[in-house]
C-alpha positions as CSV (number, residue, x, y, z in Angstrom):
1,X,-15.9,14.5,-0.8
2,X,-16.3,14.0,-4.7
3,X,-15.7,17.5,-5.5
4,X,-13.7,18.7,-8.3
5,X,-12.3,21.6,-9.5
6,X,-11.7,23.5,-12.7
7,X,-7.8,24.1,-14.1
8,X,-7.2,26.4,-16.3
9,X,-4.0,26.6,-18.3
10,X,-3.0,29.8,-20.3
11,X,-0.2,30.3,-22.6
12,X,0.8,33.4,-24.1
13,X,0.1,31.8,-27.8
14,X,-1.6,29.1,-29.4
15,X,0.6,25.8,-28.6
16,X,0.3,22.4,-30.1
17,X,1.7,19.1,-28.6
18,X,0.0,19.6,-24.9
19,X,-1.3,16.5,-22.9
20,X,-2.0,15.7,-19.8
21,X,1.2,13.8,-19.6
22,X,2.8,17.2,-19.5
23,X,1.4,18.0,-16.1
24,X,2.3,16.4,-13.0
25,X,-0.4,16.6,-10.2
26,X,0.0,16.6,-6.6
27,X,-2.5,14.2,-4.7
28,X,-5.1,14.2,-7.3
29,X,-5.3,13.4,-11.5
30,X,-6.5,15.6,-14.1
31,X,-9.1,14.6,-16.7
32,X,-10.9,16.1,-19.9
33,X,-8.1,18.4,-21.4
34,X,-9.4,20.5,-24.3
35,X,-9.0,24.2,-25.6
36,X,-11.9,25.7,-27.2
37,X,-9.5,28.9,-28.3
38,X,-7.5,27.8,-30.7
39,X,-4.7,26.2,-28.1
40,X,-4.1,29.6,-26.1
41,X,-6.2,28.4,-23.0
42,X,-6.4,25.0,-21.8
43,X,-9.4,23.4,-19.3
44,X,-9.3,19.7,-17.2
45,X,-10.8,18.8,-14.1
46,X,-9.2,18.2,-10.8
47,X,-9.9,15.3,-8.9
48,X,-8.3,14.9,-5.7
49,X,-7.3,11.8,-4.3
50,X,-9.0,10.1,-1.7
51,X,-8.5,9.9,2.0
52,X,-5.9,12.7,2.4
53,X,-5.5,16.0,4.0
54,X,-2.3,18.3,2.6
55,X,-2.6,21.9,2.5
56,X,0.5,22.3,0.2
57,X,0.0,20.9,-3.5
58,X,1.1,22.5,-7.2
59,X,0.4,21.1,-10.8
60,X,3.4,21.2,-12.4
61,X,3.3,21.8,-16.6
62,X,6.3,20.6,-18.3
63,X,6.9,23.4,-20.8
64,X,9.0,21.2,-23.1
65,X,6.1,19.6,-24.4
66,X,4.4,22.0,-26.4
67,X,5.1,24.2,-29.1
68,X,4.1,27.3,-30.7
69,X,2.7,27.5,-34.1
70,X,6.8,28.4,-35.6
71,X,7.9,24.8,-34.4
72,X,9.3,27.0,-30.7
73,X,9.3,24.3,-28.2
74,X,9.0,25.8,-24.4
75,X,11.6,25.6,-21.8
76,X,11.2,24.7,-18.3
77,X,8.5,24.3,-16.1
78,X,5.9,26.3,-14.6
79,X,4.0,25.8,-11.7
80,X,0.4,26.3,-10.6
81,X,-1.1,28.4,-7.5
82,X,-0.9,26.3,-4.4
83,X,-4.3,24.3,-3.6
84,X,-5.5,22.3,-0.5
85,X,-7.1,19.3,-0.5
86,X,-8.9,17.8,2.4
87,X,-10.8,14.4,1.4
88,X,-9.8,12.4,5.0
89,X,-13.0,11.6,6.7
90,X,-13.5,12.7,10.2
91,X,-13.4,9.7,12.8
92,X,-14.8,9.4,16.9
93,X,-14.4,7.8,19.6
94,X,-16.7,7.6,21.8
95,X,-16.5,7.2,26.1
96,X,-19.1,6.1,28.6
97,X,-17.8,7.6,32.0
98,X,-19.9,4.8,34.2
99,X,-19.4,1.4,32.2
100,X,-21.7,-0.4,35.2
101,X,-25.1,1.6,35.1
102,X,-27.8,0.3,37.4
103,X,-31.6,0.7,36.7
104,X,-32.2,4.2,37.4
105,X,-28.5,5.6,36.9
106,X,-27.6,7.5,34.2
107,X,-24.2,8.2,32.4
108,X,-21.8,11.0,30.9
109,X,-20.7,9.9,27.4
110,X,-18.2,11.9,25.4
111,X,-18.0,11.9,21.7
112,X,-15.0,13.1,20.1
113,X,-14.5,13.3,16.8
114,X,-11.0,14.3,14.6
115,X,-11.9,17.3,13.4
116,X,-15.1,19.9,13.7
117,X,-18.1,18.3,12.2
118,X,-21.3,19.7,11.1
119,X,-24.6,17.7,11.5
């Protein structure tokens, strides 16, 4: 939890016009768009959303929002690489098998958690 990831957006020329409300973003938001090239390549930051496993998710730019440097505006859409995200926390539940111990008796207990854990 409280990662992020780099997205990089490249275009085949310098365009002018592009926002982040050009891209739609599945189960997270994008922050911090900026180009340091000129407008060819474009960098934000991925931050999923919390509490939410889904192993199928695209950013999708809206190409008619930019514009090359001749006034060209783009067509279409375009659509990322797929990316999972996995930011549901893992739950337990926990059994006692003998729920009326006496002094000297011990117990099994199960704990059981949603998904494999580490620690």
């Amino acid at each position: 939890m409280g990662e992020t990831s780099q997205v990089t957006i490249t275009f085949s020329e310098a365009v002018s016009g592009f926002t982040l409300a050009d891209l739609t973003v599945a189960n997270g938001t994008l922050s911090g768009l900026s180009s340091s090239d000129g407008g060819v390549t474009w960098t934000a930051t991925l931050t999923p959303v919390i509490g939410i496993t889904d192993a199928t998710n695209v950013i999708t730019l809206d190409n008619t929002g930019v514009q090359n440097a001749a006034g060209n505006t783009g067509t279409g859409t375009t659509d990322s690489n797929n990316y999972a995200i996995d930011t549901l926390r893992p739950t337990a539940t926990i059994v006692i098998a003998d729920t009326a111990l006496k002094d000297g008796e011990t117990s099994l207990v199960t704990i059981t958690f949603s998904e494999a854990v580490l620690g």
